[in-house]
Structures are given as structure tokens and as C-alpha cells.
C-alpha positions in Angstrom: -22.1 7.6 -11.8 -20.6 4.0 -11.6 -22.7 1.1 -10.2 -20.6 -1.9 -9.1 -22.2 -5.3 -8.5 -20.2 -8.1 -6.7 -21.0 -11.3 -7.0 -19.2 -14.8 -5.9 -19.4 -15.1 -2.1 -20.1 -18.1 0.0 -18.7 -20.8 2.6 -15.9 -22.5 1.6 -13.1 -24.5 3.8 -10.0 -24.4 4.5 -7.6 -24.6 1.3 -10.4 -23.7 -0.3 -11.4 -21.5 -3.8 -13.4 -19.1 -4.7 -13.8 -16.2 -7.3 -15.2 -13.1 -6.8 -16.8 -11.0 -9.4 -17.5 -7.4 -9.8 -19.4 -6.0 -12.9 -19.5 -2.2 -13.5 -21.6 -0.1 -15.0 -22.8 3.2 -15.7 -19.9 5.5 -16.4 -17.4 2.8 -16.8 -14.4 5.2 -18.1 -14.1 6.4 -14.4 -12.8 2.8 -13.5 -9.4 3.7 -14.0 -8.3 1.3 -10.9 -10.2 -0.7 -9.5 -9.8 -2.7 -5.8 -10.5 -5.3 -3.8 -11.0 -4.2 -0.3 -12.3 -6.0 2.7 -14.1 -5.7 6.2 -14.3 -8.3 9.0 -16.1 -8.3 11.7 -14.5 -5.8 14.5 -11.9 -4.7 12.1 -11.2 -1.9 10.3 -11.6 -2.2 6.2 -8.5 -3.5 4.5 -6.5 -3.2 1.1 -6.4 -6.7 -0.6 -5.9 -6.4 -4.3 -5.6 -3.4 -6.9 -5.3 -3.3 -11.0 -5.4 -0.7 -13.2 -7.1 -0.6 -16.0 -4.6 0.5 -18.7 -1.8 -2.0 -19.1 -3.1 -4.3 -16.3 -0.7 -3.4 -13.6 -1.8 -5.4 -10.4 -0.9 -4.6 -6.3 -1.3 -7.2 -3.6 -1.6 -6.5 0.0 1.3 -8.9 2.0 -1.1 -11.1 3.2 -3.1 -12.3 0.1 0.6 -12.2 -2.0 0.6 -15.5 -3.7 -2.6 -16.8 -3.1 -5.3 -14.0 -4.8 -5.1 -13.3 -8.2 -6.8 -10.0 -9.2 -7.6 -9.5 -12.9 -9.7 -7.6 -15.3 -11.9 -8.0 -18.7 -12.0 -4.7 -20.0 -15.0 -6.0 -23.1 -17.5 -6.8 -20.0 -16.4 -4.0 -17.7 -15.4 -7.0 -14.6 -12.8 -7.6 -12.6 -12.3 -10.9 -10.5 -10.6 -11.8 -7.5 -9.2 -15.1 -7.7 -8.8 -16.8 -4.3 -7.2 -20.0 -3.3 -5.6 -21.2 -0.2 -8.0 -19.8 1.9 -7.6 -19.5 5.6 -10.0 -18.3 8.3 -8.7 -15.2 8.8 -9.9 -13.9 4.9 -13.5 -14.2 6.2 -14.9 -10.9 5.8 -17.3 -8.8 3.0 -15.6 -8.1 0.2 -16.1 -4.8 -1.7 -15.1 -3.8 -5.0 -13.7 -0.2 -5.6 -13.9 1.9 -8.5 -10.9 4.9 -8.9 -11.5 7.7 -11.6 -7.8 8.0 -11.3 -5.0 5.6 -12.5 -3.4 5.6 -8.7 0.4 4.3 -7.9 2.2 3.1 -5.2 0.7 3.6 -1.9 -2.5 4.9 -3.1 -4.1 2.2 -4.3 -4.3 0.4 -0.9 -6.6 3.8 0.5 -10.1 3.4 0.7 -10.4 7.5 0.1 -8.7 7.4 -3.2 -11.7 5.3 -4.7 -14.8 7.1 -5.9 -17.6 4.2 -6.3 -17.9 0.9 -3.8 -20.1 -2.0 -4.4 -22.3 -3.2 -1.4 -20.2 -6.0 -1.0 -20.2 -10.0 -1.0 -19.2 -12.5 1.5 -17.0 -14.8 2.4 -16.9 -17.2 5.1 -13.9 -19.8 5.2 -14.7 -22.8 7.7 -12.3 -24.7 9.9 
């Protein structure tokens, strides 16, 4: 088993930063990829950010392209998501996904091809 803790949510306006952490644990060599997804409210749960472990190979979903940063520290088992330019619409909960596999191309932006979710963190952005 893999236990993922985020950590990093809060208010924050417009323009704004923030970082989000997620520490793993557990079996940490079945975080082959790990992702950034999120949720807000009345929406369905989106894709924002992927990396895999081995060689650091990162993904963006369209709308976060240029403004999140996903990266990874492989000593302390965490990966952050680096956010700037925040707008309204990235308020949501943020959850961090764990993949056994190292997934490619259009897989990393399913929720099904992750194996371990944290119980999310999150994040308001105020106009």
C-alpha cells in the first residue's frame, strides 16, 4: 500500500502562488507516475499535471500549460505542484495520484490508471 498526504492548500488571490505538496509513503516503488488531479464543485475530476518518476518526464493539461510546474524529489518521496497565475476558475480540491505503472501519452491524464489518491487539499483563489 501507498499512503499519500497533500499538503499546501489555502486562499490566495488573483495572480496569486501557491505550492502544493504531496508526501508518499508506504510502498513508495509503486509511485512510478504520479498526478495532479482536481475536482470543483459541480464538476467532474480533472487531469492537471503528471511526472514520472524515472527521468522526470512531466505532462500538463492545456489549461495549467505555462503557469503549474509539477516536479518531484525522489530522496523524500514528494512531489509538488507549483502554481502561479492563479485564476478563479483553478479553485477546487486537489488530489495527488500515485501510478504503479510508468504511463505515456494519454494515460496519464485518466483517473483509472492511478492506483493510490490522497484525500486531497484545497484551494480557493479570490477575486
Amino acid at each position: 500500500q501507498v499512503q499519500l498526504v497533500e499538503s499546501g492548500g489555502g486562499l490566495v488571490q488573483v495572480g496569486g502562488s501557491l505550492r502544493l505538496s504531496c508526501a508518499a509513503s508506504g510502498r513508495t516503488f509503486s509511485t512510478n507516475t504520479m498526478g495532479w488531479f482536481r475536482r470543483a464543485p459541480g464538476k467532474e475530476r480533472e487531469f492537471v499535471a503528471a511526472i514520472r518518476k524515472a527521468g522526470g518526464s512531466t505532462y500538463y493539461a492545456d489549461s495549467v500549460k505555462g503557469r503549474f510546474t509539477i516536479s518531484g524529489d525522489n530522496a523524500k518521496n514528494t512531489v509538488y505542484l507549483q502554481m502561479s497565475s492563479l485564476k478563479p476558475e483553478d479553485t477546487a480540491a486537489y488530489y495527488c495520484a500515485a501510478a504503479a505503472a510508468n504511463l505515456y501519452a494519454s494515460d496519464r491524464t485518466r483517473p483509472s490508471e492511478y492506483d493510490y489518491w490522497g484525500q486531497g487539499t484545497q484551494v480557493t483563489v479570490s477575486s
